[in-house]
N, C-alpha and C positions, 0 to 999 in steps of 0.2 A: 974641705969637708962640707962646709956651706954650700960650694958651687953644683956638689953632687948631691946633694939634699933638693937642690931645685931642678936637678935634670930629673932625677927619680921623679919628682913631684907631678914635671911635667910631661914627663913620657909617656902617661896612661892619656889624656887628652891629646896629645901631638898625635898619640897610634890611630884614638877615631878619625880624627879631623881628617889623618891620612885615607882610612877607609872609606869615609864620607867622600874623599875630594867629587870622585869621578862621578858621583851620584849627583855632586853638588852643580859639576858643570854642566850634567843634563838638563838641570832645572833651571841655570842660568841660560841657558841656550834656546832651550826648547819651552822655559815657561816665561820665565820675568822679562827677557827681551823683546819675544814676543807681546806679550801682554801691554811693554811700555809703548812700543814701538805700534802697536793698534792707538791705545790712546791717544799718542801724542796724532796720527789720523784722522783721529775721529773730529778733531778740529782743523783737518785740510779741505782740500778737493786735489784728487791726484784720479789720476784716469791709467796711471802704472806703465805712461807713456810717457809723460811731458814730467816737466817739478811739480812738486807738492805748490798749493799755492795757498796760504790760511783763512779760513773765514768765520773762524769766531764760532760761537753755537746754530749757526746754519743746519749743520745736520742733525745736530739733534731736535731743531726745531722742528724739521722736516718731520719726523719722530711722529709731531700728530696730526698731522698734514695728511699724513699717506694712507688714503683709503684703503690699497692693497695689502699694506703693513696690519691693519684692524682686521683685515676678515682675516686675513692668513693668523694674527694672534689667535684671532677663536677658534679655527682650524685646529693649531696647535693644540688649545685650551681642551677641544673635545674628546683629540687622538688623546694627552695626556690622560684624563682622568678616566675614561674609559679602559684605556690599556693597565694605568696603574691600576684602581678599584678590581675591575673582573679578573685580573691577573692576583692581584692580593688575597680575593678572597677564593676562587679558586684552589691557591696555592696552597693556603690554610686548611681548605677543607681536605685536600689529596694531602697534605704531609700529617693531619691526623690520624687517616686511615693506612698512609704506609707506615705512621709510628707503631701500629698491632703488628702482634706478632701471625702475620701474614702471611700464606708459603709463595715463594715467590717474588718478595716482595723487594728484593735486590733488583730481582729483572726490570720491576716497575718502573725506580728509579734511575736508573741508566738510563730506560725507556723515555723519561720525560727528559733526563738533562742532554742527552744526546743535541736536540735542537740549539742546546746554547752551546758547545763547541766546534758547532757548524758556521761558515762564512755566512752572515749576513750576505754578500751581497750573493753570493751562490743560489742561497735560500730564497732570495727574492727573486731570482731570476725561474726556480723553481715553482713558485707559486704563481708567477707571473703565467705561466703554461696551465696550470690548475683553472687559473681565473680566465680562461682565453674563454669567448663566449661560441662561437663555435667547434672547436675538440676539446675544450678544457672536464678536466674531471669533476668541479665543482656543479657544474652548468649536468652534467649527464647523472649526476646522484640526485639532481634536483627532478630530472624527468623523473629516473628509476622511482622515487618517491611521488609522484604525480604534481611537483609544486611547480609554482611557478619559475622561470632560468631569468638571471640578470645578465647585463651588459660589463657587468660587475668593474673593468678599470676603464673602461669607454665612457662611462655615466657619471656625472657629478654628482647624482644623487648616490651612488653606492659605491665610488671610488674608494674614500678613503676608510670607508667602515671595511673595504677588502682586508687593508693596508692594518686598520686596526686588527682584525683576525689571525692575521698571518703573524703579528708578535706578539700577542697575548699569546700564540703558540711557542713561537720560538721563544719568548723568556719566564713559560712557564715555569720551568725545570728548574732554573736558578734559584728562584723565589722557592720552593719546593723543599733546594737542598738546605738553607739559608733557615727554614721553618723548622725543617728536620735536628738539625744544630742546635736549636731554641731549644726543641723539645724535652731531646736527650739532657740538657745540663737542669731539667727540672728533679728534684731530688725525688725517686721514686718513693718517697716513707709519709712524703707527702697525701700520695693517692693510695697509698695503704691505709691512713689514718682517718680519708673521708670516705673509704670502702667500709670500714669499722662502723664511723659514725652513720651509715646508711644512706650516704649522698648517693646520688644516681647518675650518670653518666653526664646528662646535662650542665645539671649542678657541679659536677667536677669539673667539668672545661670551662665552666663560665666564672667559677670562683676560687679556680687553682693553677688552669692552664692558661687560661688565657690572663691573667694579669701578671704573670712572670715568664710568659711571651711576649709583654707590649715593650720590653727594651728592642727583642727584635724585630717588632712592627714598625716603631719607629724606623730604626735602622734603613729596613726597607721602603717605606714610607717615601721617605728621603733621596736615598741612593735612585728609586725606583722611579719616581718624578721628576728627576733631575736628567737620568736616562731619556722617558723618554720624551723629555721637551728638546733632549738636544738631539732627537733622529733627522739620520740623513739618508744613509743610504739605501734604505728601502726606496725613500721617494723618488730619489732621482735614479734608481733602476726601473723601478714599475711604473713611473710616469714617463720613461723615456727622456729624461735630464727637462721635463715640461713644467713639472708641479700641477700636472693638469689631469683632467680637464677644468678649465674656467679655471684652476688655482685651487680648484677642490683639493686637492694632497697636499699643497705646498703648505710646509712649518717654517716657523721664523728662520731656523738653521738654513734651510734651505734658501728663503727667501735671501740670507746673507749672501750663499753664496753665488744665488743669482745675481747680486748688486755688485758685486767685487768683479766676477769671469765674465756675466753676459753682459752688463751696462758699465763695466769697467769703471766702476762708482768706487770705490776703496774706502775713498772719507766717509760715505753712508754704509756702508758695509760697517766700517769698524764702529760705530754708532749703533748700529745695532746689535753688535755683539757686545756692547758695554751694558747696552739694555736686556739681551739675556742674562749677561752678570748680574745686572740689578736684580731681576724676578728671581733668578733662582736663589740668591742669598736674600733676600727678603723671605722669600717661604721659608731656606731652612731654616730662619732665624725664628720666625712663625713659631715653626713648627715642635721646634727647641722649647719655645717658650710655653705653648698650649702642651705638653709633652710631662712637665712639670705634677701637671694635674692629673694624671690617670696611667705614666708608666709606673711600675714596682721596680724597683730592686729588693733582691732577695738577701 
């Protein structure tokens, strides 16, 4: 009686663990091995030819040494907040206006998310023709309008602001649907109640929508930053696998995995992917923390 008092007991946990297993080995395989097996790197020099041979914090000293490593951070630094910020607040202002009751306004949204279940790398290759400074479409709207045409992915100076354009497009849409979601679980008796008290439209988003929207600011904030500090494939399509010109396009990711393929570096390579780990858990933890102060929960 006892022995089946403890099978019963434990058959509802055996059933997950069983569900779980297959999920469990993907993350064993595909995250934690990985991730030890970089670490325990990041304190070799291996060239992915010869043995691993160890050298202590070398490479992370290297870390600030590397003048290429600094610009390419800022690099990073500008594509991120640029694409996050303009893409954020864009997103915000288009999912307010497809929240009315709009005719049409189904198509709208297709309209925008379409770009986000397109192939990155197709889409880049796509734009990449857009941006060509002799046929490209970009460069001839710019006549038809009398403005001045760039050299747009030739140019250092206009490279990566292409690069930035072309995914504030393609991830507008996401952000959009993500907004739209926020919206909807606002409880409408709400903006009934400061239609009564004679709030104005302003005053309603600024003191009902938008503060039981900042869970999903956050949210996106976050997800959205983390995205695009870790782009790759745009760059190494539109730059032709260069990061160029001069490094103008190249981001840390990139720069990674120029260290590992093109200078066959592995031990710097995993060094600096322990340093992307670092910034992006220092922000969200940031970001967590300053988050405290001005999200709502409803």
């Amino acid at each position: 009686m006892k022995s089946t008092f403890t099978f019963n007991k434990l058959r509802e946990p055996l059933t997950a663990y069983a569900f779980l297993f297959p999920s469990l080995i993907g993350l064993v395989v595909f995250i934690l091995y990985p991730l030890v097996t970089s670490f325990y790197l990041s304190f070799q020099r291996w060239d992915m030819l010869s043995d691993a041979r160890f050298i202590g914090l070398r490479n992370y000293q290297k870390l600030f040494d590397d003048t290429d490593l600094h610009k390419i951070l800022g690099n990073t630094a500008v594509y991120t907040i640029s694409v996050v910020l303009i893409t954020l607040v864009l997103a915000l202002l288009l999912a307010l206006l497809l929240n009315q009751q709009l005719r049409g306004r189904i198509i709208f949204r297709t309209t925008f998310f379409l770009p986000v279940v397109m192939s990155l790398t197709a889409v880049s290759a796509v734009w990449l023709w857009i941006y060509d400074p002799e046929f490209g479409l970009a460069n001839w709207l710019l006549k038809l309008a009398g403005l001045p045409t760039s050299k747009w992915m030739n140019s250092p100076q206009s490279a990566l602001t292409a690069i930035i354009v072309m995914m504030i497009w393609q991830t507008l849409g996401y952000n959009i649907i993500i907004f739209l979601a926020g919206l909807t679980n606002i409880r409408r008796d709400l903006y009934e109640a400061a239609s009564l008290d004679g709030a104005g439209t302003w005053a309603t988003v600024w003191n009902i929508t938008m503060p039981l929207l900042s869970p999903t600011l956050v949210f996106l904030i976050i997800t959205s930053t983390i995205q695009a500090f870790r782009v790759f494939d745009p760059i190494f399509v539109m730059s032709g696998g260069l990061g160029g010109p001069a490094n103008s396009t190249a981001t840390v990711v990139f720069y990674l995995y120029r260290q590992a393929f093109y200078n066959l570096d592995a031990g710097y390579a995993s060094a600096i992917a322990f340093l992307v780990v670092a910034i992006a858990m220092a922000f969200t933890a940031l970001q967590l923390y300053l988050s405290r102060r001005w999200v709502t929960y409803e």
